[in-house]
Z-matrix of the N, CA and C atoms (Angstrom, degrees):
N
C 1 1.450
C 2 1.533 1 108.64
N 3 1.356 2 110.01 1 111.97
C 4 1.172 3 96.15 2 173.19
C 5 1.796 4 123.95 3 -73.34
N 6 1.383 5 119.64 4 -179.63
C 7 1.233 6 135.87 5 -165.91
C 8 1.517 7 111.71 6 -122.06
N 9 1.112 8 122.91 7 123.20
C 10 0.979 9 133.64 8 -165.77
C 11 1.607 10 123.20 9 -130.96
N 12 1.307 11 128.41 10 125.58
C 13 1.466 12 123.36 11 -170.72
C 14 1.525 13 119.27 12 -65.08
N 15 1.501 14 113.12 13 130.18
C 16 1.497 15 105.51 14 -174.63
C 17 1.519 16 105.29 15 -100.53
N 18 1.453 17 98.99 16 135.75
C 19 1.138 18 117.82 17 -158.35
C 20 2.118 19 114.15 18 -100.75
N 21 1.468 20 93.39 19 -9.81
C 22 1.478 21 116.12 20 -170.26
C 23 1.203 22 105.62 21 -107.52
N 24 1.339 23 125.29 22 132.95
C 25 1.901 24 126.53 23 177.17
C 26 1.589 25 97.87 24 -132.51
N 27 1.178 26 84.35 25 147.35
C 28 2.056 27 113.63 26 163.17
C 29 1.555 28 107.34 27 -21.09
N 30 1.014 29 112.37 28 114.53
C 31 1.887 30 111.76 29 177.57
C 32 1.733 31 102.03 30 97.81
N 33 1.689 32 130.29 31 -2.01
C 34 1.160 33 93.44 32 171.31
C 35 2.124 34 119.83 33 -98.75
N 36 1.105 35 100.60 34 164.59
C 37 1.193 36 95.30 35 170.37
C 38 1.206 37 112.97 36 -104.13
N 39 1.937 38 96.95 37 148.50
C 40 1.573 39 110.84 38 -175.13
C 41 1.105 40 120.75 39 -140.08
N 42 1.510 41 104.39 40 -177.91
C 43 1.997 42 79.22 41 179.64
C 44 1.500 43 89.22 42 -146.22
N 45 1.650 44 129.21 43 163.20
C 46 1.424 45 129.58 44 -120.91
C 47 1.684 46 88.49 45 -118.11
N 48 1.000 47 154.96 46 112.97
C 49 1.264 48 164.26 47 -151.43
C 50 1.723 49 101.16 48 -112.22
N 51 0.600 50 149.05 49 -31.10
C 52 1.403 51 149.02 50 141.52
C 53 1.834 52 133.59 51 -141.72
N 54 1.623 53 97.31 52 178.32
C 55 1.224 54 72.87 53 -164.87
C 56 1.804 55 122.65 54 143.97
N 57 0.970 56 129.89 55 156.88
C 58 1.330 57 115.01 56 137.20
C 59 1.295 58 151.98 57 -37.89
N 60 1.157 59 109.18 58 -58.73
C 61 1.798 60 124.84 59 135.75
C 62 0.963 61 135.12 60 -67.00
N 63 1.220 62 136.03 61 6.71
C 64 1.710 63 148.64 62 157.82
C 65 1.599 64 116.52 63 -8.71
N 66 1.508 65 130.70 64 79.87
C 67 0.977 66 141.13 65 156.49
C 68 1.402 67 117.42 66 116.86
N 69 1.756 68 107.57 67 36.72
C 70 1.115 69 133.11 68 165.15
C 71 1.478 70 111.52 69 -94.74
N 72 1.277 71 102.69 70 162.41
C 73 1.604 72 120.14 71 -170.26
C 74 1.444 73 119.97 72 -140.37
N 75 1.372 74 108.48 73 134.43
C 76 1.536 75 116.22 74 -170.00
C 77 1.039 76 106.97 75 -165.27
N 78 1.336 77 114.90 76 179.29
C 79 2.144 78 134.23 77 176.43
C 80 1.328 79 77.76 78 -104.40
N 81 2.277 80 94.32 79 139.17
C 82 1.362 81 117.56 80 112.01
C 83 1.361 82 126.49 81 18.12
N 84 1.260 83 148.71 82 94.25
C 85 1.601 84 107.21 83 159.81
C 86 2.236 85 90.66 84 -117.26
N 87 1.196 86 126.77 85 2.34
C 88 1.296 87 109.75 86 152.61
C 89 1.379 88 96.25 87 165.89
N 90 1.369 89 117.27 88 140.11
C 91 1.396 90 153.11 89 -164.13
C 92 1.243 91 78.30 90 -81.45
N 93 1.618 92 102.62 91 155.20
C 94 1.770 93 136.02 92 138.09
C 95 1.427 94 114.58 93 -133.96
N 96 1.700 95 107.38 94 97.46
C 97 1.441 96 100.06 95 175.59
C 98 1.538 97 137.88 96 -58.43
N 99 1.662 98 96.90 97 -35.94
C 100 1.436 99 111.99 98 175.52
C 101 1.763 100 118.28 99 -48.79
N 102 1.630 101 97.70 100 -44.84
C 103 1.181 102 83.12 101 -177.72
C 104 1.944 103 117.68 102 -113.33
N 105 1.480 104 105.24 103 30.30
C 106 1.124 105 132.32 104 -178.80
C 107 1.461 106 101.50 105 46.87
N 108 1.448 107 132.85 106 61.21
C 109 1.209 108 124.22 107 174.13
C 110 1.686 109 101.30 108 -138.02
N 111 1.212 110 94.73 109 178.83
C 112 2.047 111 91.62 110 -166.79
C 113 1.441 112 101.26 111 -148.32
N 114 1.160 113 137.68 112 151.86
C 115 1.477 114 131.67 113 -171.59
C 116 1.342 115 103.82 114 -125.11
N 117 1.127 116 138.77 115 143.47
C 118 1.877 117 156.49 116 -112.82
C 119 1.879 118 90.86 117 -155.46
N 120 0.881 119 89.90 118 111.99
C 121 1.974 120 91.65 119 162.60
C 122 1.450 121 114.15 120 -69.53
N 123 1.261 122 126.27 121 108.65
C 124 1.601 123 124.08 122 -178.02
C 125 1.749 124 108.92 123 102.92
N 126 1.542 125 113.52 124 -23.31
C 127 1.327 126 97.57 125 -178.42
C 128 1.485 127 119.13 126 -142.76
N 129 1.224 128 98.80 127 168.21
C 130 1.930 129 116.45 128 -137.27
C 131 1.500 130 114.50 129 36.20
N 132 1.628 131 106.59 130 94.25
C 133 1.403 132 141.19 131 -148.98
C 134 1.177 133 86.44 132 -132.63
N 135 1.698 134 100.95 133 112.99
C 136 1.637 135 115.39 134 177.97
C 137 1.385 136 127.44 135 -115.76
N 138 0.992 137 145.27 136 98.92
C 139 1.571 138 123.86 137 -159.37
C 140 1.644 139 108.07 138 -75.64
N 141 1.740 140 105.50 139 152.71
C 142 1.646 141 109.41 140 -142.81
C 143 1.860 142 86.13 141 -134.87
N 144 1.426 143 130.00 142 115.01
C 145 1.276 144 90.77 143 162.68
C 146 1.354 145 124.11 144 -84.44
N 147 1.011 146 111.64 145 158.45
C 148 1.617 147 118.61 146 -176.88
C 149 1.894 148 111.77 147 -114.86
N 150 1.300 149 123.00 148 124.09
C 151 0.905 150 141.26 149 158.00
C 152 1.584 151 117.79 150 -57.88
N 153 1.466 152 115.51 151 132.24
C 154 1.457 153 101.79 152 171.31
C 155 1.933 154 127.42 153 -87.54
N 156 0.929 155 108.42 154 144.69
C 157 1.223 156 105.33 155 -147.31
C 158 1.450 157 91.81 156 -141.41
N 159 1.962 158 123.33 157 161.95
C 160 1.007 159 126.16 158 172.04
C 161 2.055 160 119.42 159 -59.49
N 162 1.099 161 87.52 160 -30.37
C 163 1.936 162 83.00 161 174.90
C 164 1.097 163 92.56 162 -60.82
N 165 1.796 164 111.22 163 -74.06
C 166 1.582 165 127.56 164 -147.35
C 167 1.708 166 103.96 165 -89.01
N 168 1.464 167 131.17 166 104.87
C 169 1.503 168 123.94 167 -166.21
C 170 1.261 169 114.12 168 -82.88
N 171 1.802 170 107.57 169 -22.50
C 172 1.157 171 99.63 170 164.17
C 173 1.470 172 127.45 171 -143.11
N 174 1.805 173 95.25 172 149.56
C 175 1.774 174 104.87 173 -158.06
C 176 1.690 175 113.71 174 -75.26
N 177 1.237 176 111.83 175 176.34
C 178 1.636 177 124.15 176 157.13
C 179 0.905 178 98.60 177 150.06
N 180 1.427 179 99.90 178 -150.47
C 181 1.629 180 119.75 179 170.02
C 182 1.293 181 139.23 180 -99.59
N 183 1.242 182 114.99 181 85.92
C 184 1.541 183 103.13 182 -175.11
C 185 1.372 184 117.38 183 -95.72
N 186 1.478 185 108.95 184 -174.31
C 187 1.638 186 120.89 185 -176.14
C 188 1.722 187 105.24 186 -103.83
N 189 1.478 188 93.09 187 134.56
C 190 1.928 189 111.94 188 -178.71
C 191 1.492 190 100.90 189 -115.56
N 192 1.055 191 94.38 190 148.93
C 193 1.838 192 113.76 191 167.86
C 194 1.500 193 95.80 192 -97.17
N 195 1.428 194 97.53 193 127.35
C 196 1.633 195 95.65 194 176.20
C 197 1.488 196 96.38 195 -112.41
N 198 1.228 197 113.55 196 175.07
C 199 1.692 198 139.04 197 170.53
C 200 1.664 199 112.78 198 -40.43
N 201 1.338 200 136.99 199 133.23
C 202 0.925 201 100.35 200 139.62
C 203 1.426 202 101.43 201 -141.98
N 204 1.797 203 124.10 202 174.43
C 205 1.229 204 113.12 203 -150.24
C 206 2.065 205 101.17 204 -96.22
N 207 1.576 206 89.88 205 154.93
C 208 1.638 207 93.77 206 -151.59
C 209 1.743 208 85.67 207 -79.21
N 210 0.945 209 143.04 208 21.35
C 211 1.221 210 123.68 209 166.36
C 212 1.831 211 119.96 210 -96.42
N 213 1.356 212 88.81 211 -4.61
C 214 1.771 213 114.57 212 173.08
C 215 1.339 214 126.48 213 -85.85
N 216 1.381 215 99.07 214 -0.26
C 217 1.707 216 114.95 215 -164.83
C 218 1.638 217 123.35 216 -122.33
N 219 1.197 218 162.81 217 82.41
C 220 1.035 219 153.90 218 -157.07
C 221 1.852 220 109.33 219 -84.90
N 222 1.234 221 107.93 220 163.06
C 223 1.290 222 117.34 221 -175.52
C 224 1.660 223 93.68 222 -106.84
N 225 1.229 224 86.80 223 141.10
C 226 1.947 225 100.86 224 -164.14
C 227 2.027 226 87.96 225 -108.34
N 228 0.995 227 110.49 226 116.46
C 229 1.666 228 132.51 227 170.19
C 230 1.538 229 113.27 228 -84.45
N 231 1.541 230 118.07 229 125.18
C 232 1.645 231 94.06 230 -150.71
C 233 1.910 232 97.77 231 -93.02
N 234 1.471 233 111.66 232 8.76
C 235 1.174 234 86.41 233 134.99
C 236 1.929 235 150.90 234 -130.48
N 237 1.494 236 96.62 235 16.89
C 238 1.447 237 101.98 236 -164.03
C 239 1.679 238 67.76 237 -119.38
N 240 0.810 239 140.56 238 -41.57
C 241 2.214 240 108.89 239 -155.71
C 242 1.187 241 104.79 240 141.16
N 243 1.572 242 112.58 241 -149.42
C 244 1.445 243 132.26 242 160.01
C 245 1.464 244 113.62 243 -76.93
N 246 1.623 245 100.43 244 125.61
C 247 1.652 246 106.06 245 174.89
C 248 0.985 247 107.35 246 -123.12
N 249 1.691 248 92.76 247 -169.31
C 250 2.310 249 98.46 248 161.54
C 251 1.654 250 81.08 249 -115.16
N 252 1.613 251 111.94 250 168.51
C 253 1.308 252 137.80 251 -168.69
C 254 1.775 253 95.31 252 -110.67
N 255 1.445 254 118.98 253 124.90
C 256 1.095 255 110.38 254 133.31
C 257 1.498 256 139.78 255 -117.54
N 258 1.359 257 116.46 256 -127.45
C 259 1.440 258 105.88 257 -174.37
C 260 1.926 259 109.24 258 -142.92
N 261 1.254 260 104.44 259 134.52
C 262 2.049 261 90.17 260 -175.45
C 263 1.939 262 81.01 261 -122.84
N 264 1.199 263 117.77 262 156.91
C 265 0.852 264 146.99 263 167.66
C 266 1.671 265 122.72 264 -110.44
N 267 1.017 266 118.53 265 114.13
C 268 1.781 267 99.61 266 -148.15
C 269 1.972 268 86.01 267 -121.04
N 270 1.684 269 107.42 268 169.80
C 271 1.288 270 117.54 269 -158.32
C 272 1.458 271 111.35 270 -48.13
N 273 1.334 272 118.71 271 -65.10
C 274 1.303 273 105.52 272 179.03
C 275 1.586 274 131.23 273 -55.03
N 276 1.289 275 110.06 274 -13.03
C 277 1.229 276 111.88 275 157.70
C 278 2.016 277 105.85 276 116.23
N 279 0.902 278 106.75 277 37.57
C 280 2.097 279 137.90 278 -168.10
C 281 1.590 280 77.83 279 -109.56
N 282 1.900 281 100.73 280 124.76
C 283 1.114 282 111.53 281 169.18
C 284 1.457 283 93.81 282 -120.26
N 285 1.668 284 111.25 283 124.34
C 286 1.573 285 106.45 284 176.97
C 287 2.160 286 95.91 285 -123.89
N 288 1.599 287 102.70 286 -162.89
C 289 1.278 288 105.41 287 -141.70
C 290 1.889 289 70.41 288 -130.11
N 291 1.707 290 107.34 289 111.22
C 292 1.530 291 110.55 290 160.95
C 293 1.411 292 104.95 291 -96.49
N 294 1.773 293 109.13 292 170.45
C 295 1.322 294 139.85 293 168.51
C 296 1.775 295 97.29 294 -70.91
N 297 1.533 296 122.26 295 144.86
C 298 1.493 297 101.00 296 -167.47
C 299 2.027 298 80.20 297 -111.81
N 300 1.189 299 119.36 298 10.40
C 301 1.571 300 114.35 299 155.17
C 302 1.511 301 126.26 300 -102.88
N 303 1.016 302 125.96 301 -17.95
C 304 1.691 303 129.38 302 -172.16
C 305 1.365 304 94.14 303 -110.67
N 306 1.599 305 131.26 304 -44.21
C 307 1.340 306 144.80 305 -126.58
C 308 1.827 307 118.16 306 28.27
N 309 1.037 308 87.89 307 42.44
C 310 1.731 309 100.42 308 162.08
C 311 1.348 310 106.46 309 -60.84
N 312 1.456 311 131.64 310 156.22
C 313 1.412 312 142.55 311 150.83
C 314 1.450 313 111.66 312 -62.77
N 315 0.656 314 118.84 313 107.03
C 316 1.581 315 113.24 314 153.27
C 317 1.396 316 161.07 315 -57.26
């Protein structure tokens, strides 16, 4: 499997490029680099049953955010849309994260 650089962090917003949810929008709520996937607050919402247990006191069914893979997801630029992210490296030597349509900073 190859490895691939993740280009998306915790807090950004995106919007769902395919899928079940296909053209939904949400935050980040936490990366998995290993397995290059990123999890969406509100989407791909799975119901889980849950056993009651000493952490959790009480059981049923609740709703999970599952995985989904970050190549399904675009980074929404708040002013052109959905992009791809790249990277500028500027004189003193500050590597930050541009819009690869406006080239805004990000």
């Amino acid at each position: 499997m190859t490895r691939v650089k993740m280009r998306l962090k915790k807090g950004d917003r995106v919007r769902v490029l395919s899928g079940k949810d296909i053209g939904r929008e949400g935050e980040i709520t936490r990366v998995l680099p290993e397995r290059n996937m990123v999890i969406i607050d509100g989407v791909n919402v799975a119901k889980k049953h849950q056993r009651s247990t000493k952490a959790t006191m009480q059981g049923g069914i609740i709703d999970k955010d599952m995985p989904i893979h970050a190549s399904n997801v675009a980074f929404l630029c708040a002013t052109c849309g959905p992009t791809r992210i790249g990277y500028e490296v500027s004189d003193e030597g500050v590597k930050s994260r541009t819009c690869k349509k406006c080239g805004k900073t990000i």
